[in-house]
MARVEXMAR-723539 format. One record per residue (C-alpha): x, y, z; residue in one letter. Coordinates in steps of 0.2 Angstrom, whole numbers, plus 5000, padded with zeros to 4 digits. Layout:
N
XYZA;...
END
This chain:
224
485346715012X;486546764998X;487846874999X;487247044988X;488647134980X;488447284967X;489847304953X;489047474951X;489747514968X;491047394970X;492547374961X;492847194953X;494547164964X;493647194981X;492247044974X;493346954970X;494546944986X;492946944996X;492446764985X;494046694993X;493546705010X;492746545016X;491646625027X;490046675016X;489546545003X;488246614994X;488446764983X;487246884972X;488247004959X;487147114951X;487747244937X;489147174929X;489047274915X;490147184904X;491647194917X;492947074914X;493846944925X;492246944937X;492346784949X;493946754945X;495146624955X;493946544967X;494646384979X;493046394990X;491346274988X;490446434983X;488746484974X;489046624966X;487446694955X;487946854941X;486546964934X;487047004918X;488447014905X;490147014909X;491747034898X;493446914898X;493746784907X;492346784920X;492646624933X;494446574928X;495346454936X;493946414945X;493846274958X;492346194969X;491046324965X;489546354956X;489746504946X;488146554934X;487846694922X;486146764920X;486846844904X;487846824887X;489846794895X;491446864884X;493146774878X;493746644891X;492646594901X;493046474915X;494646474906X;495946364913X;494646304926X;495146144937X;493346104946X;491546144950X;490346224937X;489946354928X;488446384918X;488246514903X;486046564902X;486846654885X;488146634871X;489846644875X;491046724865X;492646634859X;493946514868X;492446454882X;493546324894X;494946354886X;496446264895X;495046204908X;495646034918X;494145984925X;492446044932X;490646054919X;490446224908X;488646204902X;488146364890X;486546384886X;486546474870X;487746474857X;489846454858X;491046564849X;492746514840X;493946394847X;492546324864X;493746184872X;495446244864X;496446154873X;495446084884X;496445954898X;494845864906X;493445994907X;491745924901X;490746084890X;489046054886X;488546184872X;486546204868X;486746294853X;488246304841X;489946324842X;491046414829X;492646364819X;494146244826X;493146184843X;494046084853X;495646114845X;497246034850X;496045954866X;496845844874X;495445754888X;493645804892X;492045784882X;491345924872X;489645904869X;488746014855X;486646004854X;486646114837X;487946124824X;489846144821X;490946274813X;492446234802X;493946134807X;493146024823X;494345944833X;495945994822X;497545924829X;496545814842X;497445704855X;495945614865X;494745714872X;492845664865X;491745774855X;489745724851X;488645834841X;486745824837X;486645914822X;487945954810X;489945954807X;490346114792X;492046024793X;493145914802X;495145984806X;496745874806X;496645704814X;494945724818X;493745574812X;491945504816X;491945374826X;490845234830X;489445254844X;489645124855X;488345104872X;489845164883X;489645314874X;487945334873X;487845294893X;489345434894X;488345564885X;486845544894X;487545574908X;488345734903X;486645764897X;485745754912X;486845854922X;486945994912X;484945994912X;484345944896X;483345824890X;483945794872X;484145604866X;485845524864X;485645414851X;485245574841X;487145634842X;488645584832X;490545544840X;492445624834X;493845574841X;495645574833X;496645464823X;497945484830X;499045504815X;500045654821X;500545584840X;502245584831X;503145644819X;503145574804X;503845654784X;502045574774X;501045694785X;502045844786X;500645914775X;499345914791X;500345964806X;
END
């Protein structure tokens, strides 16, 4: 049986030092409300279930558990995560995964500004949209977008991978289509799969970078 803790009762610190215990590995969080920073900073293979909205930064530098929002989630979320998953049954505001080195980030809905910024190895796969300069400077992971793309996609891109079904308003520095190769379509599906949909792969189109602007050079000062 989970866990049942009430952020209209219980402040946001005490849940989340009560998530870095080891000893209950189940959690229900019911009225959020918007709150910021809720399941922040777990290292324990926890399920952790939030009813509701929440604000900023809702399950940062999370590790090992499953963190999932029964709501729309503000800036930041998982940001900086390093394993374990968290799913979005919402939109999420801008900068979703940013830094994150590892783990899955499945949101549902639709993805703000700057999903993946800098992403080191997470793997997001977006339902809907995502807004302008997605995947900016991302430097490993997959980013996986089921709907369309805002300005900018992939500016500044070192190697992480981006695939998107519908379509692109505009690529950023660096950033080129690239061919789909069975490798990648066998990559996709997976991420497909476990994020829980049942789109079609062959329906998606690749990015990547150029790598043009790995180093410095004078013809390209125009683009960095």
């Amino acid at each position: 049986m989970a866990t049942l803790i009430d952020l209209a009762e219980t402040p946001v610190r005490e849940l989340n030092q009560a998530l870095h215990a080891p000893d209950a590995t189940s959690w229900r969080v019911l009225n959020p409300r918007g709150a910021h920073a809720v399941a922040c900073g777990i290292r324990e293979d926890h399920t952790v279930d939030i009813e509701g909205h929440v604000g900023y930064y809702c399950a940062g530098m999370n590790q090992y558990a499953t963190v999932t929002v029964h709501g729309n989630a503000g800036t930041g979320v998982a940001e900086n995560m390093m394993s374990g998953t968290v799913r979005v049954h919402g939109n999420a505001s801008q900068s979703a995964g940013a830094t994150a080195h590892g783990g899955l980030l499945v949101i549902d809905g639709d993805a703000s500004a700057r999903c993946g910024i800098s992403m080191k190895g997470v793997d997001i796969v977006v339902g809907g949209n995502v807004g302008h300069m997605s995947a900016f400077m991302g430097q490993a992971g997959r980013l996986v977008v089921c709907g369309d793309a805002g300005d900018a996609l992939g500016d500044s891109l070192y190697e992480a991978r981006i695939y998107v079904r519908g379509t692109v308003k505009s690529l950023g520095a660096d950033c080129v289509e690239k061919e789909m190769r069975a490798e990648h379509l066998a990559e996709l599906a997976e991420l497909l799969k476990a994020a829980e949909r049942d789109d079609a792969p062959a329906d998606f189109r690749r990015y990547g970078s150029a790598r043009q602007l790995y180093h410095f050079k004078v013809d390209n000062t125009t683009s960095y």
